[in-house]
Z-matrix of the N, CA and C atoms (Angstrom, degrees):
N
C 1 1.441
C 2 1.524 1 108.28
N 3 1.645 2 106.06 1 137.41
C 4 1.597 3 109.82 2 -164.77
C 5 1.636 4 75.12 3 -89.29
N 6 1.865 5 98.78 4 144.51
C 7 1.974 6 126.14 5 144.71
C 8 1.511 7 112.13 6 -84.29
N 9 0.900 8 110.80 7 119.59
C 10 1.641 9 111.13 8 -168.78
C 11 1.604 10 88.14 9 -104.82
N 12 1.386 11 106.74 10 123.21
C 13 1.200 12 141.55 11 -165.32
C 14 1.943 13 123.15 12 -115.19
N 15 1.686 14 100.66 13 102.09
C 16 1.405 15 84.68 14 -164.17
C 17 1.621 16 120.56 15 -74.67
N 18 1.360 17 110.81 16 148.23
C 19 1.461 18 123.47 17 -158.86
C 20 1.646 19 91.33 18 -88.56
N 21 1.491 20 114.08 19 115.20
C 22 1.409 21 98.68 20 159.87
C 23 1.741 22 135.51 21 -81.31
N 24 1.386 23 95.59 22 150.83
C 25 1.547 24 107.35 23 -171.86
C 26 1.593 25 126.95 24 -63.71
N 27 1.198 26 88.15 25 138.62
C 28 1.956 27 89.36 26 179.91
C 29 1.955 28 102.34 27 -97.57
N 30 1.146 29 108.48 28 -1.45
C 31 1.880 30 127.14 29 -170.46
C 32 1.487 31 89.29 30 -103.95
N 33 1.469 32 139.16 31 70.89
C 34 1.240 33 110.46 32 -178.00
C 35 1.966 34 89.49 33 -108.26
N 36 1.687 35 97.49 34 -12.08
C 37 2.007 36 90.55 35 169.37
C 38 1.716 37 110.64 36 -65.96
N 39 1.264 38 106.48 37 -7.54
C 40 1.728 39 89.29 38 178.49
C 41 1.804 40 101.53 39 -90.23
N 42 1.207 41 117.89 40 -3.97
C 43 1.302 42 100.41 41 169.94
C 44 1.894 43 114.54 42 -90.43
N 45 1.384 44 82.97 43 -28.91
C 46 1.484 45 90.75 44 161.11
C 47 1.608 46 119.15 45 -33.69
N 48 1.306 47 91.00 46 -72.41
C 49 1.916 48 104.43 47 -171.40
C 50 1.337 49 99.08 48 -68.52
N 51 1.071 50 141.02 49 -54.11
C 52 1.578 51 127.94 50 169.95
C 53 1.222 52 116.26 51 -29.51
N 54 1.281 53 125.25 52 -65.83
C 55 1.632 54 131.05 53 -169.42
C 56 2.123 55 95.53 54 -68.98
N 57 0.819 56 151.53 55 -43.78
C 58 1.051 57 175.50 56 147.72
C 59 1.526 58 115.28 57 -14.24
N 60 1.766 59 102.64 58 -58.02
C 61 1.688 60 119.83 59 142.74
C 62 1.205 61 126.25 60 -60.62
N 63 1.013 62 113.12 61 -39.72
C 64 1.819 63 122.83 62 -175.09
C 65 1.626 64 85.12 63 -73.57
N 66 1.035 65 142.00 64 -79.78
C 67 1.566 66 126.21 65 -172.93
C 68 1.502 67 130.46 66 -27.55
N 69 1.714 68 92.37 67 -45.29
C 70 1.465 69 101.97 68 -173.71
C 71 1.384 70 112.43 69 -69.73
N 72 1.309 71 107.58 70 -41.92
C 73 1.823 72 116.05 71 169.63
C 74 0.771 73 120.99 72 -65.11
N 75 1.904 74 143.01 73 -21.94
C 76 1.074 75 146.17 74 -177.54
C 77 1.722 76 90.07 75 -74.32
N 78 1.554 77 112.95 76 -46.49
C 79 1.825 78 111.79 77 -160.78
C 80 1.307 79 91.75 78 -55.52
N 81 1.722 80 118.80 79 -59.44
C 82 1.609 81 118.81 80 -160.73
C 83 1.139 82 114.42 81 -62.40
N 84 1.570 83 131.02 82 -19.89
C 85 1.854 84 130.83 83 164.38
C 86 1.474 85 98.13 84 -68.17
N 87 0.945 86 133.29 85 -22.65
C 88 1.621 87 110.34 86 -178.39
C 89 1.494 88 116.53 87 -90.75
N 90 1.557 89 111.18 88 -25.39
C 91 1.429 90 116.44 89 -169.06
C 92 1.752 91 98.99 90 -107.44
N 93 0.901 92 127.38 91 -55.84
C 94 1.521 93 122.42 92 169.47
C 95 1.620 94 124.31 93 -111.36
N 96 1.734 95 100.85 94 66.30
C 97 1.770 96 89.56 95 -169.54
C 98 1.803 97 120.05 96 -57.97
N 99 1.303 98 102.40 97 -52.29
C 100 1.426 99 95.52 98 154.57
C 101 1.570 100 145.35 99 7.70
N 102 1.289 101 81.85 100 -95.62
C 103 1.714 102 106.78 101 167.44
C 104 1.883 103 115.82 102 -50.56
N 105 1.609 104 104.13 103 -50.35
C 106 0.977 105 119.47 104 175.84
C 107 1.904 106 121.45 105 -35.71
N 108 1.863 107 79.79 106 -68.51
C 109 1.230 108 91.99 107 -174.46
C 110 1.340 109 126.03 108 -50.76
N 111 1.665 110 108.27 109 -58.63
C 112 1.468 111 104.44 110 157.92
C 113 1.582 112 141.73 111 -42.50
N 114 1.797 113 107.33 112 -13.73
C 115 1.358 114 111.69 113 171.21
C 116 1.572 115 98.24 114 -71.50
N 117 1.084 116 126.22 115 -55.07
C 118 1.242 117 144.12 116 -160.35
C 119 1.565 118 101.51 117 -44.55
N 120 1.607 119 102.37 118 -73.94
C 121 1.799 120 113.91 119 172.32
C 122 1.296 121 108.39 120 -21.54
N 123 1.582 122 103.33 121 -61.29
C 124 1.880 123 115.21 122 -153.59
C 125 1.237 124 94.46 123 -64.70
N 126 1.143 125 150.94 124 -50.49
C 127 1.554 126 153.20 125 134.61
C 128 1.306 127 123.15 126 14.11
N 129 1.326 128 95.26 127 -98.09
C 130 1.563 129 110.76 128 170.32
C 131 1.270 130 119.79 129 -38.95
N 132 1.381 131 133.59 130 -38.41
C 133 1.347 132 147.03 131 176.86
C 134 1.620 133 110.86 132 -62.02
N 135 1.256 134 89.09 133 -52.09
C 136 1.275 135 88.08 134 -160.53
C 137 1.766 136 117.15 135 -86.01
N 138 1.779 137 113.24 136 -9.18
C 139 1.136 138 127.22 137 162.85
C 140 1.964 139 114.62 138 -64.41
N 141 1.490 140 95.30 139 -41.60
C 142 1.330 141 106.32 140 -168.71
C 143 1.541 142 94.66 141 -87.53
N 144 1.332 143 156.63 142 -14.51
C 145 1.424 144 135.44 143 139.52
C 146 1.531 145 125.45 144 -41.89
N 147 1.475 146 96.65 145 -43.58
C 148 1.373 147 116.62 146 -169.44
C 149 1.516 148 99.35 147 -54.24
N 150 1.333 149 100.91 148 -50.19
C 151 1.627 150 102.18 149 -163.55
C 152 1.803 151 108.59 150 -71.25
N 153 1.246 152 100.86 151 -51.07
C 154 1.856 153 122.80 152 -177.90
C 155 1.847 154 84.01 153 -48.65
N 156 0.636 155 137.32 154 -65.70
C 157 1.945 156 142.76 155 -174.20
C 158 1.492 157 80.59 156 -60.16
N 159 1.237 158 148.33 157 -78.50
C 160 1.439 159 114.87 158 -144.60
C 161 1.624 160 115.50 159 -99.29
N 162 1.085 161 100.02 160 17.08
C 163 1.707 162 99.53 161 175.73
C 164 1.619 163 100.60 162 -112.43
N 165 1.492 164 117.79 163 -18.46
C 166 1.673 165 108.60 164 161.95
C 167 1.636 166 114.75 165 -75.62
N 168 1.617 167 107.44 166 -0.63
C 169 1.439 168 90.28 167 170.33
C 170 1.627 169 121.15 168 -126.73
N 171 1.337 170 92.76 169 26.22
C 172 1.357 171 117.27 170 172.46
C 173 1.497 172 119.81 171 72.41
N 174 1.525 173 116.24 172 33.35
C 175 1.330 174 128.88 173 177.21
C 176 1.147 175 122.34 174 -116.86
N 177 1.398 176 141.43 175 159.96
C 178 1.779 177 127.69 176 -166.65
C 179 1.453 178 85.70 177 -128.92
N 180 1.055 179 108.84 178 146.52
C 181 1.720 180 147.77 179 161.05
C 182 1.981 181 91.26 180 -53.39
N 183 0.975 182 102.88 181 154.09
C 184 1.525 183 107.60 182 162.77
C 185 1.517 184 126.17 183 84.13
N 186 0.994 185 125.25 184 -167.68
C 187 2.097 186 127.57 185 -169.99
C 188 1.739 187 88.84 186 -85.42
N 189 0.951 188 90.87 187 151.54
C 190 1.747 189 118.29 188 177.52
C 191 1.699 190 97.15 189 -55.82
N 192 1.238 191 114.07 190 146.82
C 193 1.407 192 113.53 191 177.79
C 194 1.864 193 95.03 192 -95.97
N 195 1.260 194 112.58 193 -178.78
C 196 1.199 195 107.56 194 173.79
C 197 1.590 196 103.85 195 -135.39
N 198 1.187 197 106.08 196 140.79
C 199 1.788 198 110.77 197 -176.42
C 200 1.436 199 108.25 198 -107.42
N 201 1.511 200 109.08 199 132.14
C 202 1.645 201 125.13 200 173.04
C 203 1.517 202 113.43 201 -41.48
């Protein structure tokens, strides 16, 4: 039985900018939720087209996977 063993990251600046975003969005929900929110929607929408369009044509969003 395989131990699946997590591989550490050489990308640890993309957690950077994640946590970094998550701050900045947390500031702009407190000072303009509004505005915010609707950034957020227009977002979400428009990620989840993106994807619904490329998974009906049999393509994935994201880095190339790599096969054994």
């Amino acid at each position: 039985m395989a131990i699946a063993v997590p591989v550490p990251t050489t990308n640890w600046w993309v957690f950077l900018l994640e946590g970094i975003a998550a701050i900045l969005v947390g500031l702009l929900l407190l000072t303009e939720p509004a505005s915010t929110v609707v950034a957020i929607t227009l977002f979400s929408v428009s990620t989840g087209c993106l994807s619904a369009c490329s998974s009906s044509f049999g393509h994935e969003l994201g880095p190339p996977k790599r096969r054994p």
